[in-house]
C-alpha positions as CSV (number, residue, x, y, z in Angstrom):
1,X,134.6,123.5,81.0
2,X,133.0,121.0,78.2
3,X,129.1,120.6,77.9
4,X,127.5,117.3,79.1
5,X,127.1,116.5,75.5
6,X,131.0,117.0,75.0
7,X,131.3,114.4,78.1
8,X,129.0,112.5,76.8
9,X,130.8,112.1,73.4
10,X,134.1,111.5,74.4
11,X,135.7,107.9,73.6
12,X,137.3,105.1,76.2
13,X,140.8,106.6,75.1
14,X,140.1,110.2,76.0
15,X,138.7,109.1,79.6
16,X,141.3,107.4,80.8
17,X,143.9,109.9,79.9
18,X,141.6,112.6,81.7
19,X,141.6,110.0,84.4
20,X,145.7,109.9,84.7
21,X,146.1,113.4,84.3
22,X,148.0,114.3,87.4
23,X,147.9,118.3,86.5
24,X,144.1,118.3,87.6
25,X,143.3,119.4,91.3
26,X,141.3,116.3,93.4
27,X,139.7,117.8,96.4
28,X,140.8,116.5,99.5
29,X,137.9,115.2,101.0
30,X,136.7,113.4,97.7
31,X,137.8,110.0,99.6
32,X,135.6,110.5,102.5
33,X,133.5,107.6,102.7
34,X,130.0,107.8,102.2
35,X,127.0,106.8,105.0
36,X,125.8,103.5,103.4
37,X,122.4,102.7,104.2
38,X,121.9,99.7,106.3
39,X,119.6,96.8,105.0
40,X,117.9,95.3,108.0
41,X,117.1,91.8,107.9
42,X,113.7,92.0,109.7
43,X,113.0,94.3,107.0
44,X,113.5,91.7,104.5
45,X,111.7,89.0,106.6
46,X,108.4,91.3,106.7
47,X,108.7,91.9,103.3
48,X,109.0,88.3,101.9
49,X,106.4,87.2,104.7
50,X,103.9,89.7,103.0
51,X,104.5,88.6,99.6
52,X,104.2,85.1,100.4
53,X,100.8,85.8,102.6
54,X,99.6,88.2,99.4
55,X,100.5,85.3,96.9
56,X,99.0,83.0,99.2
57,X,95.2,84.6,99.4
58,X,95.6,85.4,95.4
59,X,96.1,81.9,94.1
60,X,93.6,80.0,96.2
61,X,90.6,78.9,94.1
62,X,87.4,81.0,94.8
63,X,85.3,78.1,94.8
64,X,81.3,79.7,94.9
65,X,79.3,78.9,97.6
66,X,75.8,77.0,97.0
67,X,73.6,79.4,99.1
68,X,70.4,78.6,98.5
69,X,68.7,75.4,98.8
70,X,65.5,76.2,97.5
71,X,65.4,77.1,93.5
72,X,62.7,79.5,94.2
73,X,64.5,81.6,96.5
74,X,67.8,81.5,94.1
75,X,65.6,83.1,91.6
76,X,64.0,85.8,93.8
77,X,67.3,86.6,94.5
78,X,68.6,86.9,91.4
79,X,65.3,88.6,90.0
80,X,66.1,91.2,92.7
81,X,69.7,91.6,91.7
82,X,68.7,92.4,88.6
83,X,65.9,95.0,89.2
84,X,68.3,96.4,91.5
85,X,71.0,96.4,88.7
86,X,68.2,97.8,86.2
87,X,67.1,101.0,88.5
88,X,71.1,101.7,89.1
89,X,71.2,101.6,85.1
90,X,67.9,103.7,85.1
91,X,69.2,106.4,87.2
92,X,72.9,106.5,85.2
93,X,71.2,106.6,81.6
94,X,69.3,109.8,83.4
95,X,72.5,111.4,84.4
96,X,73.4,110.9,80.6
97,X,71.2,112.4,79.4
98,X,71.0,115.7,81.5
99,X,74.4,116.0,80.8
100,X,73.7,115.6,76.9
101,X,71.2,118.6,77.0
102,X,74.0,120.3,78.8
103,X,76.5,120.1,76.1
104,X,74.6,120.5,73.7
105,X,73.4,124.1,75.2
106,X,77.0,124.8,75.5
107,X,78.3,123.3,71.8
108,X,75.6,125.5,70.9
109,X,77.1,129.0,72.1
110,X,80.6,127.8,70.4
C-alpha cells in the first residue's frame, strides 16, 4: 500500500492507468448512491430575507437627534456624562493600580 505522500506524488499518467487497471478488486456496493441533502427553498427565502432586513438597518443613516432645546440643559447633560465617565475612569485607574502592587509582590519572589 503507498503512503499519502506517494499518492500524492504520483503524475496524471500514473492515475489513469491505476484508474483502467481491471486486475484491482471494486467493492460492490461502491455504486450505491449517496443520501444528497435536500436544499429547501424556504430555507433560502429566510435566509436572503434576513440579509436583506440586516443590510437594510445597517446602511440607513443614524441621523442624531436634537434633544435638548435649551443650551443649559445640553450642557448639564453633558457635564454629567462626563463626571460620570471621570468616576468610571477613577475607579478603573484604582483597579490598576492594586493590581500593579500585586505584581510587583509577585515579580518580586521570582
Amino acid at each position: 500500500m503507498k503512503s499519502i505522500h506517494e499518492i500524492q506524488n504520483l503524475s496524471a499518467e500514473d492515475l489513469r492507468r491505476i484508474g483502467e487497471d481491471t486486475s484491482i478488486p471494486v467493492p460492490e456496493d461502491l455504486n450505491v448512491r449517496l443520501p444528497q441533502r435536500r436544499i429547501y427553498p424556504w430555507g433560502i427565502a429566510a435566509a436572503v430575507i434576513i440579509g436583506l432586513v440586516g443590510w437594510g438597518l445597517l446602511s440607513r443613516p443614524q441621523q442624531p437627534k436634537d434633544t435638548f432645546d435649551d443650551p443649559l440643559l445640553a450642557y448639564a447633560a453633558v457635564e454629567q456624562a462626563l463626571h460620570k465617565m471621570s468616576g468610571t475612569i477613577q475607579t478603573a485607574a484604582g483597579q490598576v493600580e492594586k493590581t500593579e502592587l500585586v505584581m510587583d509582590k509577585v515579580n518580586y519572589w521570582k
